[in-house]
C-alpha positions in Angstrom: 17.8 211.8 105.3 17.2 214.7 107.2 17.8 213.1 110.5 21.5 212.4 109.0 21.9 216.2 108.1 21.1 216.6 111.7 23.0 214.3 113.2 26.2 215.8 110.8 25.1 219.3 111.9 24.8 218.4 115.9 28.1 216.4 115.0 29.6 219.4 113.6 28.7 221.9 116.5 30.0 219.5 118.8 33.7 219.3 117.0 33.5 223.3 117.0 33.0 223.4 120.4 35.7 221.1 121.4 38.3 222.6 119.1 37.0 226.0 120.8 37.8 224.2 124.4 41.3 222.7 123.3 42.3 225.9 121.6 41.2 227.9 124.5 43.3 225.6 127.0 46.1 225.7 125.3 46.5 229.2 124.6 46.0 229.9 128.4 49.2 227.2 129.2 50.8 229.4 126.3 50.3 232.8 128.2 51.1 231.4 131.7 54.1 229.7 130.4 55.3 233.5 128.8 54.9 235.3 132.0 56.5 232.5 133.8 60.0 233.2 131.6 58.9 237.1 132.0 59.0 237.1 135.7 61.9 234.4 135.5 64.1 237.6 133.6 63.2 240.0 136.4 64.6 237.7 139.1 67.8 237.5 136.7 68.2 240.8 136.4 67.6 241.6 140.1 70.5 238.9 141.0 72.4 240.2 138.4 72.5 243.7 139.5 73.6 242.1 143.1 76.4 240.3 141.5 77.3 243.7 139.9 77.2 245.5 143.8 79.5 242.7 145.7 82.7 243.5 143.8 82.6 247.2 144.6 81.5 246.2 148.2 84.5 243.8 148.6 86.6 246.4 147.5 85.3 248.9 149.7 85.7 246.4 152.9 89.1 245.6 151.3 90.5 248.9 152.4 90.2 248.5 156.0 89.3 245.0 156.4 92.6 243.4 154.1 93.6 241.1 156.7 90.2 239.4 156.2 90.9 238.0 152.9 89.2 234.7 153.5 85.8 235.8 153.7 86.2 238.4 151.3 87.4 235.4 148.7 84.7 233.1 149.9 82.3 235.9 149.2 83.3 236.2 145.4 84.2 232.8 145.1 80.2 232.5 146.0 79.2 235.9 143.5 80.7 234.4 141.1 79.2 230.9 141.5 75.6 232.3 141.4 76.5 234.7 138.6 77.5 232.0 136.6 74.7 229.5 137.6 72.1 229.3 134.8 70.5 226.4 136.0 66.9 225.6 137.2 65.8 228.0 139.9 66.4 225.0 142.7 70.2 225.3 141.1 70.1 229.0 141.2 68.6 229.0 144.7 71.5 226.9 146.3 74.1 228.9 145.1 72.0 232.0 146.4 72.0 230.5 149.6 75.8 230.4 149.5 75.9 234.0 148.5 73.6 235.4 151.1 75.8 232.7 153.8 78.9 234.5 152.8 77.3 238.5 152.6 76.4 237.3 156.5 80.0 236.3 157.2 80.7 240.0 155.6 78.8 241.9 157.9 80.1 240.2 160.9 83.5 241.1 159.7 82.0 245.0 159.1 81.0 245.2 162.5 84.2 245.2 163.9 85.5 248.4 161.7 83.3 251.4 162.9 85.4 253.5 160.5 84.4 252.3 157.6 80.6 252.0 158.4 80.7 255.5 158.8 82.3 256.0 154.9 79.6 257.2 152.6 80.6 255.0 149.7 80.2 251.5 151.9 77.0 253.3 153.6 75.8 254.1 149.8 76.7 250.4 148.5 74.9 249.0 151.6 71.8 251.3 150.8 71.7 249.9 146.8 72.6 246.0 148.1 69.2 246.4 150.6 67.0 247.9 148.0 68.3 245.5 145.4 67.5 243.0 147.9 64.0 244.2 148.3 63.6 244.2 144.5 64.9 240.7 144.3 62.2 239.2 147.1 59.4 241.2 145.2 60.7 239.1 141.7 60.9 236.1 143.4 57.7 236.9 144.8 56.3 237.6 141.4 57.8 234.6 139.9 56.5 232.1 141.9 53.6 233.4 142.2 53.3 232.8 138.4 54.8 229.2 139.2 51.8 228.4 140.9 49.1 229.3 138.2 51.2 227.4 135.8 51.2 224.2 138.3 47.8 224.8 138.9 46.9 224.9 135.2 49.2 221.9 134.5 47.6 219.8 137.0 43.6 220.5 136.6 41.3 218.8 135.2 40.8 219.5 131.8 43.3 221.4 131.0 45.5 218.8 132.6 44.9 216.8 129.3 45.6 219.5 127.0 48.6 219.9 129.0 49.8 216.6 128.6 49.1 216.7 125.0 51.5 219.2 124.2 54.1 218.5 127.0 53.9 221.4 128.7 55.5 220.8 132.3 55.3 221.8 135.3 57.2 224.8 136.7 60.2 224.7 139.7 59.8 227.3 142.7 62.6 229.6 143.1 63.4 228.8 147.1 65.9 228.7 149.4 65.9 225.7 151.0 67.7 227.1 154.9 65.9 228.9 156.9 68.1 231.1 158.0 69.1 232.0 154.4 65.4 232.9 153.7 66.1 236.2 156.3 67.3 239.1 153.6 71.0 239.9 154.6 71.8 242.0 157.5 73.3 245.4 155.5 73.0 248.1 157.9 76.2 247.7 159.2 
């Protein structure tokens, strides 16, 4: 009899333990996957405060710059793309791509008007489009960053199982997939 009290009581522990591991997994996947949407809103808000500077830049470059009305269309057509884009981060990074394509096209067409690179409200605009650029890289930064350790706890053994036993998934990388896209845009004009 009292090697089956035992046995239940060695039984027991073991279950404890186990439900300690699973618990333990799992809450881990829970936290990872929470600062994976937390650095996924700082990347939105970064891009969003972009979308909020192209209008005012457009209209800035509008005033001595109308005749180029095709880029400055292609670069809201492409603002308002990504704007409206809430998509996985490979959908949200194409139509990035397109934005940053057409802010390039923009600054070639700056170049060619030394007048207004020299007005303080375009040179302020640039100033707050580069540091909301910087502040955009360091989310993205952040946020993939925090893609990896959820990838990485997703796919390791043994939280792999405890990962498949709750369906939590793997994470998508916020990139861009061009190369020359990857380069921050060009705003000192």
């Amino acid at each position: 009899m009292s090697g089956l009290v035992i046995g239940l009581i060695v039984l027991g522990v073991l279950a404890l333990i186990v439900f300690g591991w699973v618990i333990g997994i799992y809450n881990k996947l829970v936290r990872v996957r929470q600062h994976l949407k937390d650095s996924w809103s700082g990347v939105d808000v970064e891009l969003k405060r972009r979308y909020d500077l192209i209008p005012n830049l457009v209209n800035a470059v509008k005033g001595y710059a109308s005749h180029e009305s095709e880029t400055l269309e292609n670069v809201i057509a492409a603002r308002n793309q990504a704007a409206s884009n809430h998509g996985s981060p490979a959908s949200q990074a194409r139509d990035e791509g397109v934005l940053v394509g057409a802010l390039k096209q923009l600054a070639v067409v700056v170049e060619q008007y030394p007048d207004l690179k020299a007005d303080s409200q375009f040179m302020n605009l640039q100033e707050e489009l580069s540091e909301t650029e910087n502040r955009i890289a360091s989310s993205r930064r952040l946020y993939n960053g925090n893609v990896r350790e959820m990838n990485t706890t997703v796919e390791t053994f043994p939280s792999v199982i405890i990962a498949g036993m709750f369906n939590f998934e793997k994470a998508e990388y916020f990139e861009i997939e061009d190369a020359t896209v990857r380069e921050a845009p060009k705003v000192e004009f």
